[in-house]
C-alpha positions as YAML, in Angstrom:
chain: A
units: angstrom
residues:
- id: 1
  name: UNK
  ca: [26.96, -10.02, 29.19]
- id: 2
  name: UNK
  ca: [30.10, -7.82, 29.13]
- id: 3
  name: UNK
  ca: [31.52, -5.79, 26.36]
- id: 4
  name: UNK
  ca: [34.35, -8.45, 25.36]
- id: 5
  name: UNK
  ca: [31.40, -11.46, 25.69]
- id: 6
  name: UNK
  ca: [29.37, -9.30, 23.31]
- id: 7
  name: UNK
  ca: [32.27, -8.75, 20.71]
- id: 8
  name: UNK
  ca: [33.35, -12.73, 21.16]
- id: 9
  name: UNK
  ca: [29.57, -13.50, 20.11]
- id: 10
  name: UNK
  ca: [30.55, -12.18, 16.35]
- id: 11
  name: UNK
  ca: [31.67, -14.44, 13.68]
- id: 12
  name: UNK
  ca: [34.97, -13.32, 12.94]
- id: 13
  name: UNK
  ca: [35.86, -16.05, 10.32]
- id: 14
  name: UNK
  ca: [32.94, -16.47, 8.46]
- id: 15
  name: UNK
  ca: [32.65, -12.43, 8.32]
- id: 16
  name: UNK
  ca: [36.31, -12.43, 7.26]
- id: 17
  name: UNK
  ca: [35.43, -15.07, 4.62]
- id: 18
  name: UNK
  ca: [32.41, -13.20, 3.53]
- id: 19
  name: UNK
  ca: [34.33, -10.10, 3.03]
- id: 20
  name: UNK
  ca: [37.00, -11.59, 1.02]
- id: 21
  name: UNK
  ca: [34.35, -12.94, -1.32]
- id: 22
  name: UNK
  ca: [32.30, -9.94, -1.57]
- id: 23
  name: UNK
  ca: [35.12, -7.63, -2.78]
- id: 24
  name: UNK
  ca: [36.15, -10.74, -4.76]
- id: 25
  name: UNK
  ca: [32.80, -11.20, -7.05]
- id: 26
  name: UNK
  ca: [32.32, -7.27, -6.78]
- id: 27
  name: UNK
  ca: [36.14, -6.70, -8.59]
- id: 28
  name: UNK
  ca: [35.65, -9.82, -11.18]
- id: 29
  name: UNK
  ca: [31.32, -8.23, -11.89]
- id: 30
  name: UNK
  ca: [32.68, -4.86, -12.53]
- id: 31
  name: UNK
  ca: [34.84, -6.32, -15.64]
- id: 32
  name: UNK
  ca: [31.43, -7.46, -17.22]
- id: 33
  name: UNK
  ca: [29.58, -5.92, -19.62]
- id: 34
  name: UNK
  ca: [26.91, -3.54, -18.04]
- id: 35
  name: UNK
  ca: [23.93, -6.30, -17.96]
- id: 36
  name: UNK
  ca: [21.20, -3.89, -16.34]
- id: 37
  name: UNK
  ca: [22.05, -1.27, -19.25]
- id: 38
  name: UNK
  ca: [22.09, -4.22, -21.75]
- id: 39
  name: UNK
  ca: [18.54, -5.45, -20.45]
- id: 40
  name: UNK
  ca: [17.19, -1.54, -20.47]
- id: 41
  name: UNK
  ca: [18.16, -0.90, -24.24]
- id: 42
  name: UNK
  ca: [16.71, -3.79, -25.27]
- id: 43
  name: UNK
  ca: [13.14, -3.25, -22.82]
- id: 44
  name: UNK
  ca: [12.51, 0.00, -22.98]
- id: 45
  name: UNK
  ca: [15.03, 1.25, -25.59]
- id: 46
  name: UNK
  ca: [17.25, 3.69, -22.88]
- id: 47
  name: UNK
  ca: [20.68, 3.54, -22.02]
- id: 48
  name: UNK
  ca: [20.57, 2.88, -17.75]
- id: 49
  name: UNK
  ca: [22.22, 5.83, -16.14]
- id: 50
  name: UNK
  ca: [24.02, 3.19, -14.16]
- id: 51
  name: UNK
  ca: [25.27, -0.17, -13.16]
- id: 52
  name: UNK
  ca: [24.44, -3.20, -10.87]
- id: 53
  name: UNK
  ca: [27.23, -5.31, -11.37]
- id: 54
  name: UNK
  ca: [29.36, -4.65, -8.08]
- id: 55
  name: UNK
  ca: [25.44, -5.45, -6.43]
- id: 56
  name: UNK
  ca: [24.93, -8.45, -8.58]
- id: 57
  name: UNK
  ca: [28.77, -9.54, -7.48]
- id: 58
  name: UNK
  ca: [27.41, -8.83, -3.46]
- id: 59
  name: UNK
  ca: [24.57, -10.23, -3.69]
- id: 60
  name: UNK
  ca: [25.42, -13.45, -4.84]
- id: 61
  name: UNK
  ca: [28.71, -13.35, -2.47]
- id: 62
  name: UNK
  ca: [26.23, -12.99, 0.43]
- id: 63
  name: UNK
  ca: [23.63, -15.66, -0.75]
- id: 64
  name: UNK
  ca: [27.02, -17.99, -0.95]
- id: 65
  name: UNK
  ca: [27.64, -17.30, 2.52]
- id: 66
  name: UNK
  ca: [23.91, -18.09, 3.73]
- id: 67
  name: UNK
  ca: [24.58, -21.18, 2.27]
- id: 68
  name: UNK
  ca: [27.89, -22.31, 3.64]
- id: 69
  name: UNK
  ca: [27.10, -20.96, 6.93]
- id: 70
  name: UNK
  ca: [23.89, -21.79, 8.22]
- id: 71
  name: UNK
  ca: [22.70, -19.82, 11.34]
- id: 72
  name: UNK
  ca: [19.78, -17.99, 13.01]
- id: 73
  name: UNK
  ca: [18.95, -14.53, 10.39]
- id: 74
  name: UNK
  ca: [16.59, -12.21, 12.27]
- id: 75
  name: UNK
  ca: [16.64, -10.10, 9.33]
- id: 76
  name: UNK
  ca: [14.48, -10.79, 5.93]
- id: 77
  name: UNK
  ca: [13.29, -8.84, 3.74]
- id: 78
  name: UNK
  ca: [10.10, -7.23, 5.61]
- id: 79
  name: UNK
  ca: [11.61, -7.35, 8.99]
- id: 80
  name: UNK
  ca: [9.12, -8.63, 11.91]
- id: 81
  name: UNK
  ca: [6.57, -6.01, 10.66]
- id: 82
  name: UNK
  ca: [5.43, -6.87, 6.84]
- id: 83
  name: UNK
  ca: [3.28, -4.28, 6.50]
- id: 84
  name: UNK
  ca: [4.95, -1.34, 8.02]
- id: 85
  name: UNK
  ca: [8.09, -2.38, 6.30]
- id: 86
  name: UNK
  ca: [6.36, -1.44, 3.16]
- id: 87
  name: UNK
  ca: [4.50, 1.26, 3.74]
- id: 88
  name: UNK
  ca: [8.25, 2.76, 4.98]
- id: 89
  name: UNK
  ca: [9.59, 2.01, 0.54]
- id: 90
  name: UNK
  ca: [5.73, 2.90, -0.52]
- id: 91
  name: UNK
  ca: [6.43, 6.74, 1.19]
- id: 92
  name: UNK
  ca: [9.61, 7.26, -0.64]
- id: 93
  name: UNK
  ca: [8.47, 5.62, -3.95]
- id: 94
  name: UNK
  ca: [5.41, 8.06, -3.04]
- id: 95
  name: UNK
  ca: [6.69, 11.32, -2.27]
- id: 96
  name: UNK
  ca: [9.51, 11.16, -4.77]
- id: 97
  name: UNK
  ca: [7.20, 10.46, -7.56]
- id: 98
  name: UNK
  ca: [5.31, 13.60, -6.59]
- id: 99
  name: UNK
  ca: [7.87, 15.92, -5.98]
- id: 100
  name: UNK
  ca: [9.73, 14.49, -9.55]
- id: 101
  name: UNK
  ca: [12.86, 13.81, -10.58]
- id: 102
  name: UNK
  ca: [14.84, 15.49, -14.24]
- id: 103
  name: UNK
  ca: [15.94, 13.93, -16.67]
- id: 104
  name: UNK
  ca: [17.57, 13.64, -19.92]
- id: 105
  name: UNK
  ca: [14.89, 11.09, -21.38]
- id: 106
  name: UNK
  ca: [12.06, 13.21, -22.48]
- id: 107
  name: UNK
  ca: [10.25, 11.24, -19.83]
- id: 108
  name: UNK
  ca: [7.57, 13.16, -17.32]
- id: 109
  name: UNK
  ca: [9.86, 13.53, -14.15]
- id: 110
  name: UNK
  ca: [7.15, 12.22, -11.80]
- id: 111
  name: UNK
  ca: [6.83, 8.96, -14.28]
- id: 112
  name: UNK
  ca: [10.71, 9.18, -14.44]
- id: 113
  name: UNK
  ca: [11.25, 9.41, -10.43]
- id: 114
  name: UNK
  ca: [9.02, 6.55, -9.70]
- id: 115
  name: UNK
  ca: [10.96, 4.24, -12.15]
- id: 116
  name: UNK
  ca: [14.21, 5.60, -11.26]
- id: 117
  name: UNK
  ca: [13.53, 5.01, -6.98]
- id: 118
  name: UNK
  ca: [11.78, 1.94, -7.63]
- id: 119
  name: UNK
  ca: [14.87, 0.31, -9.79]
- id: 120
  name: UNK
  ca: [17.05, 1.97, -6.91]
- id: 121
  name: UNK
  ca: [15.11, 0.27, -4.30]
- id: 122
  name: UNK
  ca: [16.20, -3.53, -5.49]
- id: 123
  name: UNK
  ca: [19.59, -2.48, -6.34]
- id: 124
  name: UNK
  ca: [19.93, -1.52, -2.67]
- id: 125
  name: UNK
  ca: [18.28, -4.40, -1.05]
- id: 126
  name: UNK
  ca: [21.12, -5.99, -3.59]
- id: 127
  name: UNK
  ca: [23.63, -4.07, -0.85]
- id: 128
  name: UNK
  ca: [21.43, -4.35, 1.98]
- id: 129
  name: UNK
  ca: [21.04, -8.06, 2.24]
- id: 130
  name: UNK
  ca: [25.04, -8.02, 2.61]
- id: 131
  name: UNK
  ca: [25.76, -5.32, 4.70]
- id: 132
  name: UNK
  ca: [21.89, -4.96, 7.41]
- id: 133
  name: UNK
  ca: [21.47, -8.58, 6.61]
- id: 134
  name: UNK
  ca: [24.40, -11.17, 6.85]
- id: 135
  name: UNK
  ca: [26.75, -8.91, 8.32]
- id: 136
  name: UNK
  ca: [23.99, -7.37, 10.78]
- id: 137
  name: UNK
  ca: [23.44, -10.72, 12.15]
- id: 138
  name: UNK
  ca: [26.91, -12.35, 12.08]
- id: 139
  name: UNK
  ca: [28.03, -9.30, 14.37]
- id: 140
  name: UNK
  ca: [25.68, -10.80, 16.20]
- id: 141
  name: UNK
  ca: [25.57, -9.10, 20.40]
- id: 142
  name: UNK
  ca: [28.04, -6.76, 19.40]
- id: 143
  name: UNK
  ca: [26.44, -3.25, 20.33]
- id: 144
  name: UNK
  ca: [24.57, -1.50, 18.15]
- id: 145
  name: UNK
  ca: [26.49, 1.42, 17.33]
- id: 146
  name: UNK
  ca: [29.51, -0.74, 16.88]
- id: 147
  name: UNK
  ca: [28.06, -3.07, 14.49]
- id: 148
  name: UNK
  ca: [27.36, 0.85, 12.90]
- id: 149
  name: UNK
  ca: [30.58, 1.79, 12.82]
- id: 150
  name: UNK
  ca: [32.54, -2.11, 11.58]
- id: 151
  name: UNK
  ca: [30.05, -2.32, 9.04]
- id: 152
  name: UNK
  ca: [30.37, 1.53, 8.01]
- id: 153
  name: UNK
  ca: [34.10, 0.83, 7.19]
- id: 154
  name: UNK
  ca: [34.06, -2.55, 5.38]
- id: 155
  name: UNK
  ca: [30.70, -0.67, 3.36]
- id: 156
  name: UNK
  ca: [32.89, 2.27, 2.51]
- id: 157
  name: UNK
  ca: [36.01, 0.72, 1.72]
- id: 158
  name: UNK
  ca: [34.08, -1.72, -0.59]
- id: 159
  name: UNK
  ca: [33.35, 1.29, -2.83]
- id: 160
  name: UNK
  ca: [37.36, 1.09, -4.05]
- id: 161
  name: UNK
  ca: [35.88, -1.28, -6.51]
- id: 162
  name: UNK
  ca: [33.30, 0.92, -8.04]
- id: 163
  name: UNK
  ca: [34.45, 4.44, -7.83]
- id: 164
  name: UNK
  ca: [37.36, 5.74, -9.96]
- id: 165
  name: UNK
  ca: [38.27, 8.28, -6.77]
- id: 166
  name: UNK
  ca: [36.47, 9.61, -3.59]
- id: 167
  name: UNK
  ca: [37.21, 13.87, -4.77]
- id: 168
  name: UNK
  ca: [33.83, 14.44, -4.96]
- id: 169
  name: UNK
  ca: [33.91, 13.58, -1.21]
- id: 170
  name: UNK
  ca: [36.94, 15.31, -0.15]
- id: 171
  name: UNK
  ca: [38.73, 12.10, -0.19]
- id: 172
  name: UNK
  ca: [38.40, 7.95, 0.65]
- id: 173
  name: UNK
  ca: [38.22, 8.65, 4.77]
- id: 174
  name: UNK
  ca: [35.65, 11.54, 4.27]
- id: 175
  name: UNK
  ca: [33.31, 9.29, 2.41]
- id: 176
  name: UNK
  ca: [33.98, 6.29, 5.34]
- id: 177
  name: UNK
  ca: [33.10, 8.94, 7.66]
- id: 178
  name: UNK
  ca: [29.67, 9.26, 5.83]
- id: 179
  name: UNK
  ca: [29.38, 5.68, 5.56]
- id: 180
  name: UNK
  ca: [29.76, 5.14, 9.20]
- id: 181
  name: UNK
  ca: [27.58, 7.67, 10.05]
- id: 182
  name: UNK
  ca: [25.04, 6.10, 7.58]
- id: 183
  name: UNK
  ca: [25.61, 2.32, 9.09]
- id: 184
  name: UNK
  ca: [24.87, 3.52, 13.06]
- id: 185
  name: UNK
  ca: [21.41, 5.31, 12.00]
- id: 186
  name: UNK
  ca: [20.73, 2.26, 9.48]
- id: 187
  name: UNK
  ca: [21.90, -0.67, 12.52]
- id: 188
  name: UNK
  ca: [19.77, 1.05, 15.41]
- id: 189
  name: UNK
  ca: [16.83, 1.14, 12.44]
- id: 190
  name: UNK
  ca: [17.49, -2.52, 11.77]
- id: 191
  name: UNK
  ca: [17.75, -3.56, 15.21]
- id: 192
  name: UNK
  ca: [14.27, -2.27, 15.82]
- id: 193
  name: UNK
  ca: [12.78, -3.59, 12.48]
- id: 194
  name: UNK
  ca: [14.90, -6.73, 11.09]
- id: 195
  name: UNK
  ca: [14.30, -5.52, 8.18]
- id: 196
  name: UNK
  ca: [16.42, -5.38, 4.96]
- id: 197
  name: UNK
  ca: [13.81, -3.42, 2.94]
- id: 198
  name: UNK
  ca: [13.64, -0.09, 5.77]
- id: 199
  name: UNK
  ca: [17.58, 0.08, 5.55]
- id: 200
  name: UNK
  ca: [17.08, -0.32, 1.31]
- id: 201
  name: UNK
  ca: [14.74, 2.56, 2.11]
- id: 202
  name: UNK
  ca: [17.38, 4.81, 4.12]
- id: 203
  name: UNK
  ca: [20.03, 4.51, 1.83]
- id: 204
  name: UNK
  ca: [17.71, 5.56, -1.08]
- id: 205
  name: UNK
  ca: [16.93, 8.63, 0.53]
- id: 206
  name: UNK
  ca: [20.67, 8.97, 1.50]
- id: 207
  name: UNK
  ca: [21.47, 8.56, -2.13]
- id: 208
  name: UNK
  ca: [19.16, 11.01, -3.67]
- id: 209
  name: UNK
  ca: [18.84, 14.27, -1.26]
- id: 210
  name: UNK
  ca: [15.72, 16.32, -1.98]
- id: 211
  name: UNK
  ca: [15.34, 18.39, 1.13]
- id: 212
  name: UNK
  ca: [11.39, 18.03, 1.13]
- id: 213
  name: UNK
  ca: [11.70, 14.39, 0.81]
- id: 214
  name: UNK
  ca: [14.29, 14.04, 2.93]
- id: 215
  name: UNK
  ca: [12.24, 15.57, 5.65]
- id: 216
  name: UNK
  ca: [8.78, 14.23, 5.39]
- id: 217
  name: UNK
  ca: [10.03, 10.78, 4.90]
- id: 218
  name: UNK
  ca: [12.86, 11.01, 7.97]
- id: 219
  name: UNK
  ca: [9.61, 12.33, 10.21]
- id: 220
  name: UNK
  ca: [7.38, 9.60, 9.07]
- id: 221
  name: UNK
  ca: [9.61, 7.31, 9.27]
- id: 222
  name: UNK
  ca: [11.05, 8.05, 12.71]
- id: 223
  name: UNK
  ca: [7.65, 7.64, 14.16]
- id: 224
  name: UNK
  ca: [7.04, 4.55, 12.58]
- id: 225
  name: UNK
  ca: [10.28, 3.05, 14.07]
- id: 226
  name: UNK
  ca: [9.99, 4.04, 17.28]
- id: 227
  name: UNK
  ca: [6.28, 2.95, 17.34]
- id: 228
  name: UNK
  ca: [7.38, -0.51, 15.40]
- id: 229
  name: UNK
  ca: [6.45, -3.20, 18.52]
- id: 230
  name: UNK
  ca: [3.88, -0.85, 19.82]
- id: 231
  name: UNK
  ca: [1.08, -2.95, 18.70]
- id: 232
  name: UNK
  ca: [2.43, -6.22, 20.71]
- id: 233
  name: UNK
  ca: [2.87, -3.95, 23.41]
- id: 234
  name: UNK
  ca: [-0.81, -3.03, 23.19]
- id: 235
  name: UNK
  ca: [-1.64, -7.08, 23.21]
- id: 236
  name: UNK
  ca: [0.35, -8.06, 25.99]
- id: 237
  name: UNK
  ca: [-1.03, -5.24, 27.88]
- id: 238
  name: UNK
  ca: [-4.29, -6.55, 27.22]
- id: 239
  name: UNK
  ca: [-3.69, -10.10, 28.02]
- id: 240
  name: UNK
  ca: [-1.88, -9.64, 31.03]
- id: 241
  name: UNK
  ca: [-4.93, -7.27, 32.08]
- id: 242
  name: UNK
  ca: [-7.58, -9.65, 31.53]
- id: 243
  name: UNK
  ca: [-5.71, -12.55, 32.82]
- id: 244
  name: UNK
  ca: [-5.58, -10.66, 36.29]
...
């Protein structure tokens, strides 16, 4: 298949359409009270130090589009590998909790760091199920690191509606830059999984940089990746061999 077959495979329209809506319902769920802060107050009696309405607006632009336009998803929620998929979010729940996280709460930071990750985790498979999930597939044989780089931009310009400026990133295109950057390592890592919950997983650890973390969980991860299919390599292997 050539390069222009591969980018004629996307679809355009319904990626256009799902765009529109997205920074639609994100702009109109920003102007609503803060429902996640609302919902911790009255649970466990602490203010939230932040906000899921621009994910609540996503999310429920992307489940729209899964319903008007029906198509073959190869990404879910666990990917083709179940298990692996959550032992990749168990590690950073895991070495987050031990390594701890301050806070203003009084609460133990190792307590405090596996709430905090683990309400971080479904916020971002909020994001993820838009951007590694409907988008991911829609792009459908467009090459890897371009599907990195188109979703990078429409991720990072997205953000207009939730930040009040981009300084702390040296401005809007610095921060696309990132997000670009972010999208390629998170398409080749969804590409090899299907799997919404190992890109949730990356942009955790993208959010919240603890050096240690960062490093054990990028090494364990990478060698879980790479080794994903390895298994059903190992079977076919064995079939073919004892069918000879």
């Amino acid at each position: 298949m050539t390069f222009k077959q591969k980018i004629s495979s996307a679809k355009w329209i319904q990626i256009l359409i799902f765009y529109i809506l997205a920074c639609l319902l994100t702009f109109i769920f920003t102007k609503f009270p803060n429902f996640i802060k609302n919902l911790w107050i009255s649970i466990f009696s602490l203010e939230a130090p932040f906000s899921w309405n621009h994910g609540i607006g996503l999310l429920l632009a992307t489940l729209l589009c899964y319903l008007i336009f029906k198509g073959n998803n190869r990404t879910s929620i666990l990917g083709s590998k179940p298990v692996k998929s959550l032992l990749i979010a168990a590690l950073y729940l895991i070495f987050y909790s031990v390594f701890g996280l301050s806070n203003n709460f009084g609460i133990n930071q190792h307590v405090w760091a596996l709430i905090f990750c683990s309400s971080m985790l479904v916020y971002n498979i909020f994001e993820e199920t838009a951007w590694r999930g409907f988008l991911h597939d829609r792009l459908a044989k467009v090459p890897t690191w371009l599907k990195g780089i188109i979703t990078g931009i429409l991720w990072g310009v997205w953000h207009i509606f939730i930040f009040e400026n981009f300084n702390q990133f040296g401005g809007l295109q610095n921060f696309v830059m990132l997000t670009i950057l972010v999208s390629i390592i998170m398409a080749y890592a969804v590409k090899k999984t299907n799997s919404i919950l190992v890109a949730a997983s990356i942009h955790g650890l993208m959010i919240l940089r603890n050096n240690y973390v960062t490093i054990i969980c990028l090494v364990l991860w990478t060698v879980l990746i790479i080794t994903w299919e390895k298994d059903n390599l190992m079977i076919r292997r064995k079939t073919a061999y004892n069918n000879v």
